[in-house]
KEGUPA-909963 format. One record per residue (C-alpha): z, x, y; residue in three letters. Coordinates in pm, 1 decimal. Layout:
REM residues N
{{Z X Y} 'ala'}
...
***
This chain:
REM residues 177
{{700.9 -2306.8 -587.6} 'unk'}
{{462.7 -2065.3 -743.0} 'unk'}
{{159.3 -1982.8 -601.3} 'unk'}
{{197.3 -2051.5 -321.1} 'unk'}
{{203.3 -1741.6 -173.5} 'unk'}
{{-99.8 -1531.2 -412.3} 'unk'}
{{-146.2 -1231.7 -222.7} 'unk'}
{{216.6 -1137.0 -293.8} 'unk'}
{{73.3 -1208.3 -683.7} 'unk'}
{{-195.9 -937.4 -629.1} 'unk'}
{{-153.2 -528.4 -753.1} 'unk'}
{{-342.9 -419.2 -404.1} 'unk'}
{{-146.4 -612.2 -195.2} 'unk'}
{{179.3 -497.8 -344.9} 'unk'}
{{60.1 -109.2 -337.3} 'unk'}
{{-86.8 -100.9 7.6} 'unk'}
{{111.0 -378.4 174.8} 'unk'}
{{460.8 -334.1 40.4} 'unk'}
{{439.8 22.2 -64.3} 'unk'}
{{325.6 156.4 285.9} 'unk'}
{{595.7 -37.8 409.9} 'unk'}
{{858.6 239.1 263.9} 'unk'}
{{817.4 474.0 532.6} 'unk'}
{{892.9 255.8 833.4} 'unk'}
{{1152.7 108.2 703.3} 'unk'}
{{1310.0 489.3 609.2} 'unk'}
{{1223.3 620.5 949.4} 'unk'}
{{1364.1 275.0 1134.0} 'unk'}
{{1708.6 319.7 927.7} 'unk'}
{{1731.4 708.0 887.2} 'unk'}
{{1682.5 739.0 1310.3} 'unk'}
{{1827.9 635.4 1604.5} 'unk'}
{{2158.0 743.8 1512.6} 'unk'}
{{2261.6 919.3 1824.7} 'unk'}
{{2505.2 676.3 2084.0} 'unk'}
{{2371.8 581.9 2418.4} 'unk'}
{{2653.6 793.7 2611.0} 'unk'}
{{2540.2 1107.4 2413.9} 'unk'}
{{2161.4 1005.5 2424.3} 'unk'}
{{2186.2 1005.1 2812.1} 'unk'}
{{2399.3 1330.4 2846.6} 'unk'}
{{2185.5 1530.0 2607.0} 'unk'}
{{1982.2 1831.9 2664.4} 'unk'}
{{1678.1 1676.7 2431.0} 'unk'}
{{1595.5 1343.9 2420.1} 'unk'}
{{1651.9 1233.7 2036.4} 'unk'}
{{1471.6 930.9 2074.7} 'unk'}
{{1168.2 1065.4 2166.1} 'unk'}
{{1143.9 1325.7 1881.6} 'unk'}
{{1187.3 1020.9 1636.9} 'unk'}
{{931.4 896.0 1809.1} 'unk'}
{{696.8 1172.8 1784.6} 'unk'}
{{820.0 1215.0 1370.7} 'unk'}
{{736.8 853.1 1346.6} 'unk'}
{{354.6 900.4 1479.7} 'unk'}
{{348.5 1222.7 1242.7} 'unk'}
{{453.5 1061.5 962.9} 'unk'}
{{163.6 789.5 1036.8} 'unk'}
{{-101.7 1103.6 1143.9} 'unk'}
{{-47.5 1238.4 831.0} 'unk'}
{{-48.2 893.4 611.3} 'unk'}
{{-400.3 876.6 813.2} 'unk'}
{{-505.1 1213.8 711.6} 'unk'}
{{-452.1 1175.5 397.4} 'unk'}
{{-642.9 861.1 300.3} 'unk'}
{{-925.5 984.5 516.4} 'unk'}
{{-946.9 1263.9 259.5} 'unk'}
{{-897.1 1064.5 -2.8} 'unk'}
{{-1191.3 815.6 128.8} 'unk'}
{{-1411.5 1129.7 187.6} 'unk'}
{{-1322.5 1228.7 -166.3} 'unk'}
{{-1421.8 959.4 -324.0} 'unk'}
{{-1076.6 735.8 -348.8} 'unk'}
{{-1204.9 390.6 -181.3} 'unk'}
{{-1029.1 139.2 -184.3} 'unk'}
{{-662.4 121.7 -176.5} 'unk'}
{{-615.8 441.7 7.4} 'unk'}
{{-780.8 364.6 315.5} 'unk'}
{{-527.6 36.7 310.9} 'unk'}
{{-251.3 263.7 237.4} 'unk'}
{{-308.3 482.4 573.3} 'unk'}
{{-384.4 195.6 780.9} 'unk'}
{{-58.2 -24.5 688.7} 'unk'}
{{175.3 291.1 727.9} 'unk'}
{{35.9 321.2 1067.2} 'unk'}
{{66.1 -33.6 1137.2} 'unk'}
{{434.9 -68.6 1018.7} 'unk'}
{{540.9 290.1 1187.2} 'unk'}
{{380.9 129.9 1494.4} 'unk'}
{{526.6 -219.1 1463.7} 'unk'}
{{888.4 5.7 1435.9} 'unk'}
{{837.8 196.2 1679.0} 'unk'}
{{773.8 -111.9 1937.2} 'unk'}
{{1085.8 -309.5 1789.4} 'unk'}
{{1285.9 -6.2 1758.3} 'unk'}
{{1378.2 56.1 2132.0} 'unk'}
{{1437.5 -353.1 2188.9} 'unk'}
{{1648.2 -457.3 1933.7} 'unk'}
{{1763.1 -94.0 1800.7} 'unk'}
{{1724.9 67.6 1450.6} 'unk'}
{{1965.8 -159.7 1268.9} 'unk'}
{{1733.2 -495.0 1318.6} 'unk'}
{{1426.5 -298.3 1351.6} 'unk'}
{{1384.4 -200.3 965.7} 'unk'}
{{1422.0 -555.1 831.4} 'unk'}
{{1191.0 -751.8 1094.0} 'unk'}
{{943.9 -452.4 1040.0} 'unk'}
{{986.9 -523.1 684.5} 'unk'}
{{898.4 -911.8 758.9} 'unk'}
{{568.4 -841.4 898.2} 'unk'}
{{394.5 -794.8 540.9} 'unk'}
{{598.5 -1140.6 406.2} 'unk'}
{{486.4 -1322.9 705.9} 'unk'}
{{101.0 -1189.1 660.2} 'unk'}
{{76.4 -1289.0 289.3} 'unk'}
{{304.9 -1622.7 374.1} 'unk'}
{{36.4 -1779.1 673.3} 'unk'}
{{-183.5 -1467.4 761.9} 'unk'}
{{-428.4 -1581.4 482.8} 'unk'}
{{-777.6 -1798.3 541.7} 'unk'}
{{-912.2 -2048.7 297.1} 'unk'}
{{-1167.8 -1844.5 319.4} 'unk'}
{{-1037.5 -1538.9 100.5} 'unk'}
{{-1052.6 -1326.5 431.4} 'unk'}
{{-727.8 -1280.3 694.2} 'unk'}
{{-658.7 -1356.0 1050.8} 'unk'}
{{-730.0 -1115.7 1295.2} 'unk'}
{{-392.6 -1022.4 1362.3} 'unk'}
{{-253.8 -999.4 979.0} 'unk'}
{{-381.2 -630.9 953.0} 'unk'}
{{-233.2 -607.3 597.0} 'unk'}
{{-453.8 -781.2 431.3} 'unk'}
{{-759.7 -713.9 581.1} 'unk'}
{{-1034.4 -489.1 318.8} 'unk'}
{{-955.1 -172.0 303.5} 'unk'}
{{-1279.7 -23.7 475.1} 'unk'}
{{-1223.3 -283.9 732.6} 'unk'}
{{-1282.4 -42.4 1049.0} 'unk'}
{{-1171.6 -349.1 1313.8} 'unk'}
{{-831.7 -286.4 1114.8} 'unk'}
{{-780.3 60.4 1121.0} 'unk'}
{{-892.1 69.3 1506.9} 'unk'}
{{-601.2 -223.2 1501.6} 'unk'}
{{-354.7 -15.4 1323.7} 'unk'}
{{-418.5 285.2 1523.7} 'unk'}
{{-388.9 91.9 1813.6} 'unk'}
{{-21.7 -62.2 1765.8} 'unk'}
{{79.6 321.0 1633.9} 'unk'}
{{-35.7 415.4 1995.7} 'unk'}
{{109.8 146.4 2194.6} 'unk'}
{{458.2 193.7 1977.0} 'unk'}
{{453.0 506.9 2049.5} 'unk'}
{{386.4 525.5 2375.1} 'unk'}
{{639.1 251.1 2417.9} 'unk'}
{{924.9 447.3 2225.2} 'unk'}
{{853.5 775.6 2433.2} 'unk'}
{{889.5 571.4 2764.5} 'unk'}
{{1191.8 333.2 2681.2} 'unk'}
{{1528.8 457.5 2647.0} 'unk'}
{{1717.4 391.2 2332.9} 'unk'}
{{1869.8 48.0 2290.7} 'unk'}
{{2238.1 -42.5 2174.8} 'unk'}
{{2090.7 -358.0 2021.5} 'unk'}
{{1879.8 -409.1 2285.7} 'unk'}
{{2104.1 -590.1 2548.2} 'unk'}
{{2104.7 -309.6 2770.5} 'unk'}
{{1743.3 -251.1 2761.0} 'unk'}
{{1676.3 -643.8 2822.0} 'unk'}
{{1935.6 -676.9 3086.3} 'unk'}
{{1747.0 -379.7 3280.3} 'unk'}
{{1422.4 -588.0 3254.3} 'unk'}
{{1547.0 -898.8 3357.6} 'unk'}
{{1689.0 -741.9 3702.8} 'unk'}
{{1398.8 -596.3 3785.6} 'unk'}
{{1260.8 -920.6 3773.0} 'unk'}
{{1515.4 -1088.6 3888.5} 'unk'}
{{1544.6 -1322.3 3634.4} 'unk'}
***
């Protein structure tokens, strides 16, 4: 069984893939914690302030390894930034459909699943395994950025989700399914 799966084999992978993955999977298990009943009855909205932590935590993971790339730290940084975007993002779109609890670990797939099939024979990646694209890979970033935005656009909009039965329930009536 080994190598069949070398990027999981490499030092970049495993410091921007997997170690980028820490703050998703933090946020995803650390929020979400308040119950429906009290979520709908409250004077602020919990969910959306995890929501907006969640795109601060990535704004700032962004920030960062922009300095660092304007610095002079290429490489690995840039990766770093990207993938905690693209993880906070991926969280933040699971997070309100299947709630916190199952969010973390399928968040926490994505990277497993990129380095599994998200490979070419080529040595470069398919278009949607953002991971393991190059670090200075600006179709990536714009990527990442992109799925931070939608997830958090998504997580502002959509109520909080006891598991996400509720949620899909409400979106199979309206379309009468």
């Amino acid at each position: 069984m080994e190598g069949k799966i070398p990027a999981l084999r490499s030092i970049p992978f495993l410091l921007a893939g997997l170690i980028a993955l820490l703050p998703a999977v933090l946020w995803a298990n650390g929020t979400g914690r308040a119950a429906s009943p009290a979520e709908h009855t409250a004077v602020r909205a919990v969910h959306r302030w995890d929501a907006v932590l969640a795109v601060g935590l990535a704004g700032a993971a962004l920030a960062v390894s922009g300095l660092a790339h304007v610095v002079g730290f290429t490489g690995i940084a840039g990766a770093v930034g990207r993938n905690t975007a693209v993880y906070l993002g991926i969280a933040l779109l699971l997070t309100p459909v299947v709630g916190h609890r199952v969010a973390a670990p399928l968040t926490a797939a994505y990277p497993l699943v990129c380095a599994g099939v998200g490979g070419r024979a080529d040595g470069g990646a398919e278009p949607w395994a953002l991971v393991l694209h190059r670090p200075d890979s600006a179709p990536a970033l714009a990527a990442g950025v992109a799925v931070l935005a939608a997830g958090g656009a998504f997580a502002l909009a959509t109520p909080p989700a006891a598991g996400g039965v509720r949620w899909l329930r409400t979106v199979a009536a309206q379309f009468r399914l």
